[in-house]
Structure formats: C-alpha cells, structure tokens
C-alpha positions as CSV (number, residue, x, y, z in Angstrom):
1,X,74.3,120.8,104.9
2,X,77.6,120.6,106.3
3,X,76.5,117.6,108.6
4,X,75.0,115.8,105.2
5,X,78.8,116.1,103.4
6,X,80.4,115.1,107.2
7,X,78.4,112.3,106.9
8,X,78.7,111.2,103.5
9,X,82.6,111.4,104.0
10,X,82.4,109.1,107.3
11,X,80.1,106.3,105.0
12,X,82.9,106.7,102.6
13,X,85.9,106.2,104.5
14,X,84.1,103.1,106.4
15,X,83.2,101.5,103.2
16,X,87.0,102.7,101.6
17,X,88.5,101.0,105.4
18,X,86.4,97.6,104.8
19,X,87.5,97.6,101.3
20,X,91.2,98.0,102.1
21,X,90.8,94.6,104.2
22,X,90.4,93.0,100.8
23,X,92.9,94.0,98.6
24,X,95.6,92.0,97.7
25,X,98.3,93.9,99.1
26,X,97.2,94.2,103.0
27,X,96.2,90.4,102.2
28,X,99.4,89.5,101.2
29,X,101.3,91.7,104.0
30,X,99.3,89.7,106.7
31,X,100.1,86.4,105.0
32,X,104.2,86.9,105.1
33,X,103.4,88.1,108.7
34,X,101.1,85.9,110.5
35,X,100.8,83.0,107.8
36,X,97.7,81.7,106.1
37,X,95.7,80.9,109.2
38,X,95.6,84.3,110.0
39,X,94.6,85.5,106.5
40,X,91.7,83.0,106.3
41,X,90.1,84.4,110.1
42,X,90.5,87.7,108.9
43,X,88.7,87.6,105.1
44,X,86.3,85.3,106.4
45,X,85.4,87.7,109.2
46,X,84.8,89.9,106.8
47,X,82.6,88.1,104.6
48,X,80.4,87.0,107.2
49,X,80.6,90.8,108.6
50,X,79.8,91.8,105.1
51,X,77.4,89.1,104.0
52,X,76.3,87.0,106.5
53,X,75.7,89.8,108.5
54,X,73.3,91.6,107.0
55,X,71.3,88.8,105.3
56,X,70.4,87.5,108.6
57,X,69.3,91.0,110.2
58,X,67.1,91.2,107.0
59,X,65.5,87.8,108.1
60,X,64.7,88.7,111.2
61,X,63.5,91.7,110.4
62,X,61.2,90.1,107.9
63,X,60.2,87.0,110.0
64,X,60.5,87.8,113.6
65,X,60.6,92.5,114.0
66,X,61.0,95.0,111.6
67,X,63.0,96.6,114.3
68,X,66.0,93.9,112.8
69,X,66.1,95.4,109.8
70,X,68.0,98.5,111.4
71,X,70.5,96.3,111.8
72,X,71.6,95.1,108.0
73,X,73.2,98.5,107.1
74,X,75.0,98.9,110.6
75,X,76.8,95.8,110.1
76,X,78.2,97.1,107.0
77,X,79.1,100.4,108.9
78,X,80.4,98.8,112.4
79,X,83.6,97.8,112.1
80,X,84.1,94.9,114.6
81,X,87.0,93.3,113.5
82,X,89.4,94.8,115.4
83,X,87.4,93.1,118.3
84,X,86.4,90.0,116.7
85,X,89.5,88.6,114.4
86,X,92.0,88.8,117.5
87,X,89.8,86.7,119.8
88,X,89.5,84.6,116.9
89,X,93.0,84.3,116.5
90,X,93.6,83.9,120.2
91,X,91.4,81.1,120.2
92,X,93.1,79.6,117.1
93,X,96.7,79.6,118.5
94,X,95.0,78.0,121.8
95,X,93.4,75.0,119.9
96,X,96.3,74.6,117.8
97,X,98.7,74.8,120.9
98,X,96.3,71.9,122.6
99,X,96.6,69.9,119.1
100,X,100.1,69.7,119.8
101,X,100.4,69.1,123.5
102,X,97.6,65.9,121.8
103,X,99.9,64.4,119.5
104,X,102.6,64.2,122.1
C-alpha cells in the first residue's frame, strides 16, 4: 500500500506543479521578468499541454488505435515545458531578432 500513497502523492504534486504555472503570481513574476511575450508561450504551452493534448490522443485513440488513448492522461502527467517553452522562446527572440534586421 505504501506504493498506492507514493503514488497518489507524485499525481498530486504534478497536478499541484501544473497548476502553479497558472496562478497569477508566478504569471505576473515572469511578466516583470521576461515581458508579455514570454507569458503568452508559456500559458499557451500549457493549455495546449493541458487541453489540446489530451483531446487529440482521445481522437486517435477513438479513430485510428486504442493504443492512443494511453496517451491523454500522460500528457496531463509529463511535464514538457521545461523542454518545450524555451525552444519556443529561442525561436521567438530569433524571428523577432530577423524582424528587425527586416525593417532596417
């Protein structure tokens, strides 16, 4: 039973860690820091993480394998932002740095 609680506790903590992505404090720290840009990668990395996600492992699961459908509650427990939000950033900077170098 001890592995059921260990468990329940890691569920928890994921779910309390994606949670904490959207609260208007750590929102409102990574505005004054990085500026509104960065703010709208990150929450809508998260949505589509959250969301987006999920829905379209429960597609493909319903259309194409039920294999898929595995994958709708690991997206909600895989954390890839860390991965994801700064290649999305770096990405951002780049075609913002190339907008300028346009307009010169």
């Amino acid at each position: 039973m001890k592995w059921l609680k260990n468990s329940y506790n890691w569920i928890a903590n994921r779910i309390k860690h994606k949670l904490g992505h959207l609260s208007w404090d750590f929102i409102k720290g990574k505005l004054k820091k990085h500026g509104l840009a960065f703010v709208v990668i990150l929450v809508g990395w998260e949505i589509l993480e959250d969301v987006v996600f999920p829905l379209i492992f429960t597609w493909l699961g319903l259309n194409v394998h039920p294999a898929f459908l595995a994958g709708a509650p690991v997206s909600w427990i895989v954390c890839l932002h860390p991965i994801a939000v700064p290649i999305i950033w770096a990405v951002w900077i780049k075609i913002k740095d190339s907008d300028k170098n346009l307009s010169k």
